[in-house]
N, C-alpha and C positions, 0 to 999 in steps of 0.2 A: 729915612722914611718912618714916619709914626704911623703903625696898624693899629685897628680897634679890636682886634683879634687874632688870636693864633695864626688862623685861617689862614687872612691876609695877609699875613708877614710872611708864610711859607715861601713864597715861589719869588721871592728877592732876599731871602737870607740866605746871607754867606755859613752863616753855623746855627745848628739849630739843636738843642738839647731838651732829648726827654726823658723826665724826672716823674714818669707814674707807674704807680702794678697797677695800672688797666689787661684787664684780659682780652679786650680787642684794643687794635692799635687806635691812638686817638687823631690820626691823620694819615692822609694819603700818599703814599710814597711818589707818588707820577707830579706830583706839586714840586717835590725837591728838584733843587739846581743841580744841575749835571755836576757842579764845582765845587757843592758844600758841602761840607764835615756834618755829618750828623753824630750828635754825642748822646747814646742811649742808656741810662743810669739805673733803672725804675723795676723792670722786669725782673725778677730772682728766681722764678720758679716756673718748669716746665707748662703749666697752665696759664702764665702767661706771658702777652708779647705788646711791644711798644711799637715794632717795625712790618712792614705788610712785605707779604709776598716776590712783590714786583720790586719795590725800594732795595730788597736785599739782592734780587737775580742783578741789576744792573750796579750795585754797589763794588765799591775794594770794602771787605770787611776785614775790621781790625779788632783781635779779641784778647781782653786779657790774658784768659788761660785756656786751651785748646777743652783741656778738662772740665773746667767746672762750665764751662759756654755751653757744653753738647751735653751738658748734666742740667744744667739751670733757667737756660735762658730759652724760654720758649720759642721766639721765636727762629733761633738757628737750630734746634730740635724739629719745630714742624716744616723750615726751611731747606735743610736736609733732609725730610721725610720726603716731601713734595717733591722738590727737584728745584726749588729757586737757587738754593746752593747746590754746584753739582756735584760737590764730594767734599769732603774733611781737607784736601790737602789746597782746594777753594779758600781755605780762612787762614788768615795773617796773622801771629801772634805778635805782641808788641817786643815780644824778644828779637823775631825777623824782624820785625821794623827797626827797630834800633840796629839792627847789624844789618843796615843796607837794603832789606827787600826792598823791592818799589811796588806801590800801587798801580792800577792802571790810572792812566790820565783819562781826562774827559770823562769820568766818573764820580758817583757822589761816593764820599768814601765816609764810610761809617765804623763809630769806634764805639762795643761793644761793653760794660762791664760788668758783672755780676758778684756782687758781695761783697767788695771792697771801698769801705766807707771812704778813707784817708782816699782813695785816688779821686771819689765823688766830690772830695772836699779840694784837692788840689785841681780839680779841673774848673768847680764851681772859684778858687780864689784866682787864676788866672783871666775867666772871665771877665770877671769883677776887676780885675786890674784892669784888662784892657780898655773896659770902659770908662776906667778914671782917669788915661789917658789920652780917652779922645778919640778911640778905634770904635765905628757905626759899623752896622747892618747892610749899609750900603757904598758900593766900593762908589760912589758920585758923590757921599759925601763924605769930608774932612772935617776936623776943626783943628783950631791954630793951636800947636802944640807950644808956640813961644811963652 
């Protein structure tokens, strides 16, 4: 599927990555797919947030680093303030994930980073691959990987 807009690409992407320090988030979390990875790069500083309120209560959050996440990243700072995350031991470290934690299913699972260029860069080069061979936006379409 070809959007003319962020907007519209929302609520059929399988993954959806945001790359800005807006200090309100630039879209609506209730758009996301219960099944997509949201990759949130952008935010560094407690003033500001990429992700809303409701996007994080129903998410698996996955954070770089426990530390600099509830130091930097606005939105899991006003998201624990609020109550959309109900406590600290609510967020996934990508160390748990590597050593087996599981997220929930039938959730958007979101992965969080803050200040870490090379991982920006290694997330942004895998995309990039995938779409050089052939991996869409939308699981209806394919193309011939032959």
């Amino acid at each position: 599927m070809r959007a003319s807009n962020a907007a519209d690409a929302l609520p059929v992407s399988d993954v959806v990555v945001s790359c800005t320090s807006a200090q309100e988030q630039p879209f609506g979390g209730a758009r996301v797919l219960d099944h997509a990875v949201v990759i949130a790069v952008g935010s560094h500083s407690p003033d500001y947030r990429e992700l809303t309120d409701g996007l994080l209560a129903r998410a698996g959050n996955v954070l770089e680093s426990l530390d600099s996440s509830t130091r930097e990243a606005g939105e899991i700072i006003e998201g624990l303030d609020s109550g959309a995350i109900a406590n600290r031991s609510a967020l996934v470290t990508m160390r748990q994930l590597a050593g087996g934690h599981a997220l929930p299913a039938g959730r958007p699972k979101i992965f969080k980073i803050t200040g870490m260029p090379w991982q920006d860069l290694a997330v942004a080069s895998a995309i990039h691959e995938a779409g050089a061979i052939g991996v869409t936006t939308s699981s209806s379409q394919r193309s011939d990987m032959s």
